[in-house]
N, C-alpha and C positions, 0 to 999 in steps of 0.2 A: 135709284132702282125701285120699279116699284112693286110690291106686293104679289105679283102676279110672277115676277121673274125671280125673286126671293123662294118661293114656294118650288118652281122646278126646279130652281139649284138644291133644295134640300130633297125631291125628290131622287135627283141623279146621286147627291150624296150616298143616301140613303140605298141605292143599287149597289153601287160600287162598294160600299161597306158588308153588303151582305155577302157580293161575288168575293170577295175576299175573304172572309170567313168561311165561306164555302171550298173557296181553293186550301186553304191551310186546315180545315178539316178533312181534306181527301189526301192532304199529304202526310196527316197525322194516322192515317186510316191504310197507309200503304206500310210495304215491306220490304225493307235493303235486298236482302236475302229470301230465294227461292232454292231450297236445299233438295236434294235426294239422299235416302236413307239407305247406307249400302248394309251398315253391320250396326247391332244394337245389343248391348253389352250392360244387364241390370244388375244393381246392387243394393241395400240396403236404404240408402238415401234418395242415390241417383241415377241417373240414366245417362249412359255414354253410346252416344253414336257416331259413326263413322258416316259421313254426309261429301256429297260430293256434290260442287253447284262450277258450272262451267268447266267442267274437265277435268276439274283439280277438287281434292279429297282434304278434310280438316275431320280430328276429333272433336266434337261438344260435348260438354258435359249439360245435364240440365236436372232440376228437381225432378224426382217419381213421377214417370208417365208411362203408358202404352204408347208404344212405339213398333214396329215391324218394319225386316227390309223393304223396300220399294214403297214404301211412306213418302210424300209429299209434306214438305214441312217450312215453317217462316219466318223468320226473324231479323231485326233489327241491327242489333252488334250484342258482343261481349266482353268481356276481361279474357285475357290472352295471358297462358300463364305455360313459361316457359319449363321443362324438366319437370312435370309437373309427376310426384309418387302418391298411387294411389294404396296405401298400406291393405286395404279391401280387397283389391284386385291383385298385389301384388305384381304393381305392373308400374314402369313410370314411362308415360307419354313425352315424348318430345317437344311436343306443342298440342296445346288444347286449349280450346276456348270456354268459358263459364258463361254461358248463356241466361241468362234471368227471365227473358220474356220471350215464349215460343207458340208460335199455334199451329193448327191444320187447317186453320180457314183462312182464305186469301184477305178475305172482307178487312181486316185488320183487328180482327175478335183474337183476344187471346182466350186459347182454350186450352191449358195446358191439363190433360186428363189424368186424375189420380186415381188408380183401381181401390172398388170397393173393398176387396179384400186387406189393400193397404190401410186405409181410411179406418176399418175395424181394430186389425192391430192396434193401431195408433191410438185409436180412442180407450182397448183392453190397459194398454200401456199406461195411459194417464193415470186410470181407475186404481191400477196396482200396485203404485209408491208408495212403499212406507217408509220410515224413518230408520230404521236399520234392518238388517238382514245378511244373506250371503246368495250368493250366486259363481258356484265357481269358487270359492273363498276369498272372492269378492264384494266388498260391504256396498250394499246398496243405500245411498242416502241422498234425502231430498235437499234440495239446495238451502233452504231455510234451515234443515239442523245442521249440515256445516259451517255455515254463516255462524250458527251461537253457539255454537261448540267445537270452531275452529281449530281448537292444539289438540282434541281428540283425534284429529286425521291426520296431522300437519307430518310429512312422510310417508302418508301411506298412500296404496292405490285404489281406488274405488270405484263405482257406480254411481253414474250423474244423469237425470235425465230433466229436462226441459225444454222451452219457446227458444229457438234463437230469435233472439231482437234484432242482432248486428252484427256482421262479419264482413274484418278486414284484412283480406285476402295478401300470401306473399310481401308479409313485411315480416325482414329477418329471418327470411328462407323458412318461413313456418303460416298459417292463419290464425287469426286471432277472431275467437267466436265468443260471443256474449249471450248468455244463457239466462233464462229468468224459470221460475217455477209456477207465476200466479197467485200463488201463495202470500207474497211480499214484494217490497220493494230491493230486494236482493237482487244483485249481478254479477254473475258467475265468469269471468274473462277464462277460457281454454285457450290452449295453445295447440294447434294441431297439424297435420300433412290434407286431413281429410277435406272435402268440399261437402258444405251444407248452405243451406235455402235460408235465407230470412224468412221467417214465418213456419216455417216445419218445426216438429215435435221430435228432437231426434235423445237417444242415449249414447255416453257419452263413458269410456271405462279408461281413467288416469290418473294420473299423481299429483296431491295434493303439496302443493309448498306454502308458508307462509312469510310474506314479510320481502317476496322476491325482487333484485332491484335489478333492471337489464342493463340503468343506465340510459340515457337521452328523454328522460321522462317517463320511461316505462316503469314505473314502480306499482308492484298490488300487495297488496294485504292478504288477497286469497288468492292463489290460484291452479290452477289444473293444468299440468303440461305432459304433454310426448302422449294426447286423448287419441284413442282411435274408436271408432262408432262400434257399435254391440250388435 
């Protein structure tokens, strides 16, 4: 082969490498779902809408956004979470979907919108933790004095606010949220009905146990159970 026919083969190579990369970036860049927004139902954390796409109607829950009926909306897939009690709403859904990734633009931009107002809060909230207090006759405390002064709470019920890192949803009919404060290398495992965001800044008001063992590996040292958001 010579030199001359070496060179188109790595040209042709080199197209068909790029159209493919091309096509798997447009399939990366599309949307399962094309929803319509019938009923939009805000709370605290999140946003529950009632979305109807081919005829048929599903709940979604999603992080804090602006939302409105007859909204055009897109996404991917979710966690499908059966009987699901929302203690906020006082309300338990049949079936609801937990949505992570949603936009309003086709393009495959996620844009999921968090009002300014929210944003504010959020950031007042940070600013305002201190180490003890009351609220309610409820002790407000940052995750790092619990951690060092763990048997000062161990039974009682408090005020918690932090980053969730991790949440694993519907194991043993409850979620299980991992809360950090920034602060330290501290991790706060809650136990709760409620849906939260990785990466949101939520407050968190429960019962502190120490030493709890569920059995199958569940064991913590600290933990916060039967949390419902502030």
């Amino acid at each position: 082969m010579n030199i001359k026919s070496v060179i188109i083969i790595l040209i042709i190579s080199i197209f068909v490498s790029c159209s493919d990369s091309k096509t798997k970036e447009a399939e990366n860049n599309s949307w399962k779902h094309k929803v319509f927004v019938e009923e939009v139902i805000q709370t605290g954390s999140y946003t529950y809408l009632l979305v109807s796409e081919d005829g048929e109607t599903q709940w979604i829950a999603v992080s804090k956004m602006d939302a409105q009926p007859k909204d055009i909306l897109y996404y991917n897939s979710g966690l499908e979470m059966k009987g699901f009690n929302s203690n906020e709403l006082q309300r338990t859904f049949d079936n609801l979907l937990l949505v992570q990734v949603i936009s309003d633009d086709e393009s495959g931009i996620s844009r999921k919108v968090v009002p300014k107002s929210l944003k504010k809060k959020m950031e007042q909230s940070k600013s305002n933790i201190v180490n003890t207090g009351s609220d309610k006759n409820i002790d407000l405390v940052t995750i790092s004095e619990l951690f060092t002064n763990s048997s000062k709470y161990n039974g009682k019920r408090i005020t918690i606010s932090g980053n969730v890192v991790k949440m694993n949803p519907n194991i043993m009919g409850r979620n299980w949220v991992h809360l950090r404060d920034g602060e330290n290398n501290y991790d706060l495992t809650v136990t709760t009905n409620e849906l939260v965001n990785v990466g949101s800044y939520v407050t968190f008001i429960g019962d502190i146990t120490l030493n709890k063992d569920f059995g199958s590996g569940y064991k913590f040292s600290i933990i916060m159970e039967n949390a419902i958001l502030k």
